[in-house]
C-alpha positions in Angstrom: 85.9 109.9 187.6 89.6 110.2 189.3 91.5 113.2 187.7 94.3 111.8 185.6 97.8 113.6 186.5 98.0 115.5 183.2 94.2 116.1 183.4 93.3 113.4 180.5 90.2 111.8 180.3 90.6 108.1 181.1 90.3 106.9 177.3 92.4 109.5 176.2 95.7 108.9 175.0 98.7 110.8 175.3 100.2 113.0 172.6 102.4 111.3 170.2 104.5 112.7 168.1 106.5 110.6 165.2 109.8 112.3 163.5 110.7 110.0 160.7 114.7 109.9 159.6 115.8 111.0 163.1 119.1 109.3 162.1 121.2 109.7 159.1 122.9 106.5 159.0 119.7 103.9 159.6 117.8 102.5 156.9 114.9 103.3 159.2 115.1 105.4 162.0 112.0 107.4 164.3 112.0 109.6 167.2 108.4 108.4 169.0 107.0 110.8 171.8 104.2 109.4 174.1 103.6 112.3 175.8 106.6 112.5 178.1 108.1 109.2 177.1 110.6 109.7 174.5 112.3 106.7 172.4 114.8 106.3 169.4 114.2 103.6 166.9 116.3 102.6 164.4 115.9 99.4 162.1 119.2 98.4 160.6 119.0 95.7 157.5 122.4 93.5 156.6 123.0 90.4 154.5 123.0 87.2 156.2 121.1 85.1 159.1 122.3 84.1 162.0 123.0 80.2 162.2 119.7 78.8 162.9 118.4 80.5 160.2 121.1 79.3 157.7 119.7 77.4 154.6 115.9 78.3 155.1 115.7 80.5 152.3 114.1 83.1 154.1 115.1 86.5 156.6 115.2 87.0 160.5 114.0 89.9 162.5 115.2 90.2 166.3 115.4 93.5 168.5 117.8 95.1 171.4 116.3 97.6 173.7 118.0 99.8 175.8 117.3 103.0 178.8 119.5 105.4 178.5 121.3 106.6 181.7 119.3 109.8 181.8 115.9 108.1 180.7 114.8 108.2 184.0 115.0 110.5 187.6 117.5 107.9 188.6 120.7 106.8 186.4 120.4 104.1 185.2 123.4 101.8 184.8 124.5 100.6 181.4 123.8 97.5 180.6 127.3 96.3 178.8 128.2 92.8 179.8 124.9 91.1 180.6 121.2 92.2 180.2 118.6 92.7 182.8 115.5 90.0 183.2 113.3 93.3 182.6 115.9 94.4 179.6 115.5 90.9 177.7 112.1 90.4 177.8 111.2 93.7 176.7 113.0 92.8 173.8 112.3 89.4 173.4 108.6 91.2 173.2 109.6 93.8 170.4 111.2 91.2 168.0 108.0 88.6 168.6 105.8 91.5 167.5 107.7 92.9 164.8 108.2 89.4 163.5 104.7 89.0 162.7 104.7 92.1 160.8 107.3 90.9 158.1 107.0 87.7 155.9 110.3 86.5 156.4 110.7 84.1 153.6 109.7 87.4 151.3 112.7 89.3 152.9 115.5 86.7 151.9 118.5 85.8 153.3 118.6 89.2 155.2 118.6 90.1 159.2 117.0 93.3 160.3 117.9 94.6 163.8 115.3 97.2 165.7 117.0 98.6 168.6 114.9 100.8 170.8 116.8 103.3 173.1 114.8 105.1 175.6 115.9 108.5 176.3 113.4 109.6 178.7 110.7 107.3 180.5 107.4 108.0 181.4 105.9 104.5 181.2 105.2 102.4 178.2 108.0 102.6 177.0 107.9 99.5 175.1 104.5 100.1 173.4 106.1 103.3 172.4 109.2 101.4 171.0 107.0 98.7 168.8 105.1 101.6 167.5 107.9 103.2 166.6 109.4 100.2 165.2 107.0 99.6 162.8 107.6 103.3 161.1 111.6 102.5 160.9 110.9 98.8 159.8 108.6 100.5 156.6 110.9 103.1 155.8 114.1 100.7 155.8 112.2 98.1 153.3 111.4 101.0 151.5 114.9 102.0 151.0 115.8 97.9 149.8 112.6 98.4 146.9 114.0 101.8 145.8 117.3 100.2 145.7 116.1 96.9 144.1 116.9 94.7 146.6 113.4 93.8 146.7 110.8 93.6 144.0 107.7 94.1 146.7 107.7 95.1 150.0 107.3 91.7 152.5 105.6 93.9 155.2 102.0 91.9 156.1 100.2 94.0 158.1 100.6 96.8 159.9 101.0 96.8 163.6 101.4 99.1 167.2 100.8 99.1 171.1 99.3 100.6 173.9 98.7 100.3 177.6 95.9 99.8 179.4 94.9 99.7 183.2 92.5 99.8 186.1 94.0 102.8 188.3 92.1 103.4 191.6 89.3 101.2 190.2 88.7 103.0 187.0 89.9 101.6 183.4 92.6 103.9 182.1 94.3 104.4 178.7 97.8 104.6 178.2 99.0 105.3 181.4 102.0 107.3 182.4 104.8 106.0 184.8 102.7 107.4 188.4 99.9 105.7 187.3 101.4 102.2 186.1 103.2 101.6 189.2 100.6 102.4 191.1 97.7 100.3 189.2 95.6 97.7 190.4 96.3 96.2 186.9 97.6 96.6 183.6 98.2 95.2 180.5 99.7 95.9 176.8 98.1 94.9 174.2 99.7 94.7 170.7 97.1 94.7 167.9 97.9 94.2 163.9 95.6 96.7 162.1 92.7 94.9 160.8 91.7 94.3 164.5 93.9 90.8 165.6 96.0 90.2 168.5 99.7 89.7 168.4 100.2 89.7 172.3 98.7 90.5 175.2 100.4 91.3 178.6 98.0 91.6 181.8 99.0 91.6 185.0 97.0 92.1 188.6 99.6 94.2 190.6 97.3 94.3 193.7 94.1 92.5 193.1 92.6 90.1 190.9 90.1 91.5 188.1 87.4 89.8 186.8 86.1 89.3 183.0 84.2 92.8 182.8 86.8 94.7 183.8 88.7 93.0 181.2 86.7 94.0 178.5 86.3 97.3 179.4 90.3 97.5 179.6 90.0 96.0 176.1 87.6 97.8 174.6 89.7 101.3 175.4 93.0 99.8 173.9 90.6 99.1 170.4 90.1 102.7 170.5 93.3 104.0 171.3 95.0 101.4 168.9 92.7 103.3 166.1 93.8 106.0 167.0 97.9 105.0 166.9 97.1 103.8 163.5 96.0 107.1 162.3 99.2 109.2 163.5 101.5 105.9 162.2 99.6 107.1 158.7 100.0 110.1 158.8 104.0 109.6 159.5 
């Protein structure tokens, strides 16, 4: 078995910790640690859809995502005119998933915003940010019930992410940023918690892998998703 840079066993994950109202101002708002990975989420709810939307009866749910200049060991510009490829897909990804998490025709004519800010990355970063999400999107609907905006809450099932990988030919959990960018593959999975897929993302960086090795790579995000579910729970 390779040894893991932060000595982990390879279906380990990292530690996370959830604080819950790291805001004042957001209706929802979490700061999610992944062991050195560190992301803000906030979920913001206001009246009104955006045009397509219009006349459907029902809410919308979309999602921004930023890295902070000091997320990383570089500075990373800001992105204020135009997004990055890698910046709008991420995003694109976090409203998808979030989306199936919410009945929107239960929400009415309402738009919630989840906007992830990374303040220091140490891969998965966007796993960390949907599983953060999903705490800010509950407390914020929570708020609209206690208010009576809402008679019930239109949350469907309960959702989070992880990252899997083959690293040096050996399925890893969670990986941190060495170990991404130097797999042979990876992947992030996004489960719902009864056990059914809302996305997967797999990739070969270096070589091709074959049906077993996908399994196995499946079969540890099952068990660290479990686990995810637990600490979302508990927060």
């Amino acid at each position: 078995m390779t040894a893991r840079i932060d000595k982990r066993k390879n279906s380990d994950l990292r530690r996370i910790k959830v604080t819950r109202g790291y805001l004042d101002y957001p209706a929802g708002s979490v700061l999610i640690e992944c062991g050195n990975t560190k992301v803000i989420v906030t979920a913001i709810i206001e009246d009104g859809v955006p045009p397509h939307q219009k006349g459907k009866g029902e809410g919308w749910l979309t999602a921004e995502y930023n890295m902070l200049p000091g997320s990383s060991n570089e500075r990373i510009k800001r992105e204020r005119f135009k997004v990055s490829g890698r910046t709008m897909e991420i995003q694109r990804l976090i409203g998808r998933a979030l989306r199936m998490a919410v009945d929107l025709s239960a929400l009415g004519e309402r738009t919630i915003t989840i906007d992830a800010d990374v303040i220091q990355a140490d891969g998965g970063t966007r796993t960390a940010s949907i599983t953060g999400a999903y705490i800010a999107l509950r407390d914020a609907i929570n708020k609209l019930i206690k208010a009576g905006k809402l008679i019930s809450s239109p949350l469907r099932e309960q959702i989070a992410a992880v990252s899997v990988g083959i690293v040096k030919g050996q399925a890893m959990l969670d990986l941190c940023y060495e170990e991404d960018s130097g797999a042979d593959a990876d992947m992030n999975i996004i489960m719902t918690k009864s056990g059914k897929i809302v996305e997967i993302q797999g990739t070969a960086e270096k070589q091709a892998f074959d049906k077993k090795e996908f399994d196995a790579l499946y079969q540890l995000a099952e068990k660290g998703l479990k686990e995810i579910f637990i600490v979302q729970d508990r927060a």
